[in-house]
C-alpha positions in Angstrom: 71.2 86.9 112.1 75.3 87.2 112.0 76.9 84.0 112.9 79.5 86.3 115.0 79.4 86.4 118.7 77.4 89.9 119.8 79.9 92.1 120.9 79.2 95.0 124.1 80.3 98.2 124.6 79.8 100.1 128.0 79.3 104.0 128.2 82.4 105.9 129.4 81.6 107.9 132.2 83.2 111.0 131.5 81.0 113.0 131.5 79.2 113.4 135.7 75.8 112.3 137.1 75.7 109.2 135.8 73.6 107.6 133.5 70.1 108.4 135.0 68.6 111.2 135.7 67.6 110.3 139.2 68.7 111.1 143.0 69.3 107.6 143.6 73.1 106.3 144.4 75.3 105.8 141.1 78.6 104.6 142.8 80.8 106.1 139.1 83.0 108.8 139.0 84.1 110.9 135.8 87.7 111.1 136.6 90.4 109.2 135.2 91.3 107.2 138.0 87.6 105.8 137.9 87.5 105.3 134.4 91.0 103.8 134.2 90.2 101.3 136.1 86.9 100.9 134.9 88.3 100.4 131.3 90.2 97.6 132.5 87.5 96.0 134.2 85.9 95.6 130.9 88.4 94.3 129.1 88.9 91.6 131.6 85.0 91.5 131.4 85.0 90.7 127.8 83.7 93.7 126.7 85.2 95.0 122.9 84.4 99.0 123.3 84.1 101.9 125.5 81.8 104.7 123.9 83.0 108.4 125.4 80.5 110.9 125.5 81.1 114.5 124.1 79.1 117.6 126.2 80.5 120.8 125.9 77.8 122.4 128.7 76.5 121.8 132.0 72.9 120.3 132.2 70.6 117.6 132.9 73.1 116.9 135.8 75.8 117.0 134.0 78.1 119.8 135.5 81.6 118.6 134.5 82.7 117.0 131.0 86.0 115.5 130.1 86.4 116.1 126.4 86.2 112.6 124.3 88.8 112.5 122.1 91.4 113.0 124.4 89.8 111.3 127.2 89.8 108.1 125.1 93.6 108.3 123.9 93.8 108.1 128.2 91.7 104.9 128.6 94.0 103.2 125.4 97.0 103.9 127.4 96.2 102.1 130.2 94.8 98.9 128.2 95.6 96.6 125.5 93.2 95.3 123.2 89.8 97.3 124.0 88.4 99.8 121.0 87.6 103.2 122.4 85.1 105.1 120.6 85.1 108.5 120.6 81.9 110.9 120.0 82.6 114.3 118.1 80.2 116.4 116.8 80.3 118.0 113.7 80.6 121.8 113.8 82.9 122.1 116.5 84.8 119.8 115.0 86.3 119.9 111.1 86.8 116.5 109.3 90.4 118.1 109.0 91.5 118.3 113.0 89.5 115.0 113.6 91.5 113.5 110.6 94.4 114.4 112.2 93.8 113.2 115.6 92.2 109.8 115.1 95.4 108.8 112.5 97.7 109.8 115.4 96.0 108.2 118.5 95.6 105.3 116.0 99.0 105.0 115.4 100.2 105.2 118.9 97.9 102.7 120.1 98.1 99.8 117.5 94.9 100.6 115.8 92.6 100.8 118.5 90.4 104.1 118.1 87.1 104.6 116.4 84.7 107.3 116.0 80.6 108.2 116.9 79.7 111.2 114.7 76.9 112.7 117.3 74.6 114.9 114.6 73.5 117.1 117.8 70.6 117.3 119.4 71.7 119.6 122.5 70.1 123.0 120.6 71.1 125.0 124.1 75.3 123.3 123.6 75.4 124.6 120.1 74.0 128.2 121.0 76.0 128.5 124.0 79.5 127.7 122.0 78.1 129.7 119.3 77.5 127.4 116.8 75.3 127.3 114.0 71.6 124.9 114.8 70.6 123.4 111.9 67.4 122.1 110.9 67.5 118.1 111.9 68.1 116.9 108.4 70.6 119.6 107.6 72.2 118.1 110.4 72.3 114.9 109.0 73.7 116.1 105.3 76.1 117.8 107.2 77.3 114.7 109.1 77.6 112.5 106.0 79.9 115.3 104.4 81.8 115.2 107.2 81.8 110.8 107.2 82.6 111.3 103.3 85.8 113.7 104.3 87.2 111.6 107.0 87.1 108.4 104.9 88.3 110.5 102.0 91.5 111.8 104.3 91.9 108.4 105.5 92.1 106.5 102.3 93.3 108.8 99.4 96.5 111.0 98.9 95.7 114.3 96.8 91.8 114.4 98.7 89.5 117.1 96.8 86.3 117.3 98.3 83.5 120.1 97.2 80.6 119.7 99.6 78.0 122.3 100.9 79.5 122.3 104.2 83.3 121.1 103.5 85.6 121.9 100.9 89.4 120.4 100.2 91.8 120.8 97.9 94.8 118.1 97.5 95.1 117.7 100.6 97.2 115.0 101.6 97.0 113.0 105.6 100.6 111.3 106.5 100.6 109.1 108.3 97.4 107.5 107.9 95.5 105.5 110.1 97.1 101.8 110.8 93.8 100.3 110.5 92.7 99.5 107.0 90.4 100.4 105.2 89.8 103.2 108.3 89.0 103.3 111.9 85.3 102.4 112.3 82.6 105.0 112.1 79.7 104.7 113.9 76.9 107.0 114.0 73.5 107.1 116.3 69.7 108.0 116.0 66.3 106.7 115.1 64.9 109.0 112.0 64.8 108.6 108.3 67.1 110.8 107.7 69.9 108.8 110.6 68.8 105.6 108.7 69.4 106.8 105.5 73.0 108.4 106.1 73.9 105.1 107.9 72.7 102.8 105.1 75.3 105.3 102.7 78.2 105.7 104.7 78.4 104.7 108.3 80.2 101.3 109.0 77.7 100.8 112.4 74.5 102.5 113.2 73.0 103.0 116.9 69.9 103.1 118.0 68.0 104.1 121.2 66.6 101.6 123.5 64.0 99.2 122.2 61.4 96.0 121.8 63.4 93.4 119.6 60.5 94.4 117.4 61.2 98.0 116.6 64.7 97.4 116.4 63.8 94.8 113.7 62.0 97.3 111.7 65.0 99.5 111.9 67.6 96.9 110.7 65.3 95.6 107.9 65.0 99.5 106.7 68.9 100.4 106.9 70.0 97.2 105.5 67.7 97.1 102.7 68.9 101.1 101.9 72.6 99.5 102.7 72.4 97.1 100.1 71.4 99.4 96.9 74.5 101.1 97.6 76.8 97.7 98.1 77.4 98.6 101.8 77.1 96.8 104.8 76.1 98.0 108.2 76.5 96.8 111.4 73.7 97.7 114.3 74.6 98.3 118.1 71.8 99.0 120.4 71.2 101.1 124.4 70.5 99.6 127.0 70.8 100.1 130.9 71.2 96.4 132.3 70.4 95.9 135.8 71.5 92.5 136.4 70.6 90.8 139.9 70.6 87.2 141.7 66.8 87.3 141.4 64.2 89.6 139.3 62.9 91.2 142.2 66.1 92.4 142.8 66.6 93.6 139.7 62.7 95.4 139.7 63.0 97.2 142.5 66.3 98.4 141.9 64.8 99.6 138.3 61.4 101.2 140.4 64.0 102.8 143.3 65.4 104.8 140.0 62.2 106.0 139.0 61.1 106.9 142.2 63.6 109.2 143.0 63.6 110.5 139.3 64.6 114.3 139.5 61.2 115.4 137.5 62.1 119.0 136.8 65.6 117.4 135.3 63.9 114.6 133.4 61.3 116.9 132.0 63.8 119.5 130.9 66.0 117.1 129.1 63.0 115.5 127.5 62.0 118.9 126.1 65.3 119.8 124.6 65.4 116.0 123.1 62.0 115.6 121.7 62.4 118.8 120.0 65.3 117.0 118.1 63.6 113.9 117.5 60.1 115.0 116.4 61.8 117.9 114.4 62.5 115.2 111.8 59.7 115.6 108.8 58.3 112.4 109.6 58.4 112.8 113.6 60.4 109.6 114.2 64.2 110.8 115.4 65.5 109.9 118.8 63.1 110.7 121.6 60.0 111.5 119.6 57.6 108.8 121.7 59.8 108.6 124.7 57.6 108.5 128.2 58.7 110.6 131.2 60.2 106.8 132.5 62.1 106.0 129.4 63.4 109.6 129.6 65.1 109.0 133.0 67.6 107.4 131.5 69.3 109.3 128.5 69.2 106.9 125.6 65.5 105.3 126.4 68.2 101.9 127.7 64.9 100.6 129.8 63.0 100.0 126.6 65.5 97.2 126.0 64.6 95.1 129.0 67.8 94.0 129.8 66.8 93.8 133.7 66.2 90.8 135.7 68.6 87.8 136.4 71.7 87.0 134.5 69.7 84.1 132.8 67.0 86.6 131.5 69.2 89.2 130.3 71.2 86.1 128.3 68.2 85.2 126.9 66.9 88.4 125.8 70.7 89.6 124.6 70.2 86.7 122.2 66.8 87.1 120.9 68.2 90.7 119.7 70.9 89.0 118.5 68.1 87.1 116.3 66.8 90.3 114.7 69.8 91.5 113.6 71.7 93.4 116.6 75.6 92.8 116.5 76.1 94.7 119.8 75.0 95.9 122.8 75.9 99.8 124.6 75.5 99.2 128.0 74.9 101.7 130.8 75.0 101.1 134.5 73.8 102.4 137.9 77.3 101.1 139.4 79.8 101.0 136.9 82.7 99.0 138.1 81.2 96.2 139.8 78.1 95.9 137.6 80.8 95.4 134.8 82.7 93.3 136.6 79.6 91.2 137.2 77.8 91.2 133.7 81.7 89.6 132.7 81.3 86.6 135.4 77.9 86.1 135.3 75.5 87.3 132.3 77.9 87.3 129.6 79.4 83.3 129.5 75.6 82.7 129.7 74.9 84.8 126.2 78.5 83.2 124.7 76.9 79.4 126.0 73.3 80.2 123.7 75.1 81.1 121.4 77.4 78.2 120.8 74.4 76.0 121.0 72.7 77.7 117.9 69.6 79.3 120.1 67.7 82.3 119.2 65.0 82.3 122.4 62.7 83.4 120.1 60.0 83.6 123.0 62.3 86.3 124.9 62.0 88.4 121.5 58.3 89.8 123.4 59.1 88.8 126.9 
């Protein structure tokens, strides 16, 4: 377990509908003015990154998409010390133009911009934009060329780089990136293949929602991998917290959501994702054993179990934190207030455990 306080990120909503794929209310907006406040909500909040999606089509309920990269150079000029992440995918984007943009928005905003390298599992996005769709572990090798090249731009003058996807040739970056030895990279998903990239060359790993016990697994695997190669890798993990004055608040609020699940939405997002996740060889990627409920909300975040009361969800935030979790992606049905609310009441709770040595290690299969 890291003797560093757990750290929490929110999902940007820039991209519309929300965070679950149901008819109930979700008081968030995807423009600016919502999210510009919203990002300084969370850093009152205590809340150390914002996560910006990337969706280049319309579906699931998404209709409109603000693009990430750009979007997140927006929320770092209107605050002053929270990390914006934001998610590219490789094949619309080369490791040269990302290069390029992260050093910049880095520069102008003190060192404050990182990077989630999505390996795509939107087959519809790619064909629509008329992109290549890989097989899932092409995807992958093709990902970890691209992590190789931005480190490489980042770090070295004169980069050569002869890859199966990528090739450079003395190519030099000025001005770098402020932050040393690079701005983070962080990558997501669940299969062998994610694992493997992220125990080689991703500074933080995410995973879907989870049982403290199947994230476990996880974090034993990649840092196991991690250590043959002398790398270290931090793990963030979904989840959608619905944090109430009492538990049967915080249920019903969780059964109101499924209830008014859209299922013909649900169900056509689940088949374009589990056809990602069980196309890894071993049928374990993101989505592979997801139920039509853990579907309902994009990134399985009910599996965590952060729902209930603010004492409940400290508790449980801790017992991750005692398997090896150093952060938390957080979702919400109401973004502002709900952020505003885990920062006054749920997350002095988890800094309080924490300062008192506690694991809970009875929350770990509560």
């Amino acid at each position: 377990m890291s003797t560093s306080p757990i750290q929490f990120a929110y999902w940007v909503p820039n991209v519309s509908g929300g965070l679950v794929v149901s008819k109930i209310e979700q008081r968030t907006h995807w423009d600016i003015d919502y999210n510009r406040k919203l990002a300084q909500i969370a850093e009152r909040a205590g809340f150390a990154y914002a996560l910006s999606q990337i969706r280049f089509t319309a579906g699931y309920g998404a209709e409109y998409q603000h693009e990430s990269v750009s979007f997140s150079h927006a929320l770092l000029a209107a605050t002053e010390r929270l990390k914006v992440i934001a998610a590219v995918l490789p094949g619309p984007w080369n490791p040269a133009l990302l290069a390029k943009q992260i050093a910049t928005i880095d520069q102008l905003t003190g060192g404050r911009i990182a990077v989630n390298i999505v390996s795509g599992w939107f087959k519809g996005e790619f064909t629509a934009i008329g992109e290549p769709w890989l097989e899932h572990d092409e995807r992958y090798r093709r990902s970890e060329e691209f992590i190789r090249a931005l480190k490489g731009i980042w770090t070295t003058d004169g980069f050569s780089f002869a890859g199966d996807f990528y090739r450079f040739r003395d190519y030099t970056l000025r001005p770098k990136p402020l932050q040393k030895p690079h701005p983070e990279i962080f990558q997501g998903g669940s299969s062998r293949a994610a694992r493997d990239m992220a125990a080689r060359v991703s500074d933080w790993y995410f995973t879907n929602g989870n049982t403290p016990e199947g994230i476990q697994a996880q974090v034993d695997d990649i840092r196991a991998k991690a250590a043959v190669y002398g790398h270290k890798v931090k793990i963030g993990v979904n989840a959608f917290i619905i944090a109430r004055d009492t538990e049967a608040e915080a249920r019903a609020v969780l059964q109101e959501i499924i209830d008014k699940a859209d299922p013909e939405a649900v169900n056509a997002f689940g088949d374009a994702v589990k056809q990602a996740g069980k196309a890894s060889p071993e049928g374990e990627g993101n989505w592979a054993k997801s139920s039509f409920e853990d579907l309902v909300q994009y990134n399985d975040g009910f599996r965590t179990n952060l729902i209930g009361t603010p004492e409940q969800i400290a508790e449980r935030i801790v017992a991750l934190k005692a398997v090896g979790v150093d952060l938390v992606l957080a979702g919400f049905l109401h973004f502002q207030e709900e952020v505003a609310y885990f920062g006054e009441k749920v997350l002095p709770l988890v800094r309080a455990l924490e300062a008192r040595g506690e694991t809970i290690p009875q929350a770990v299969t509560a």
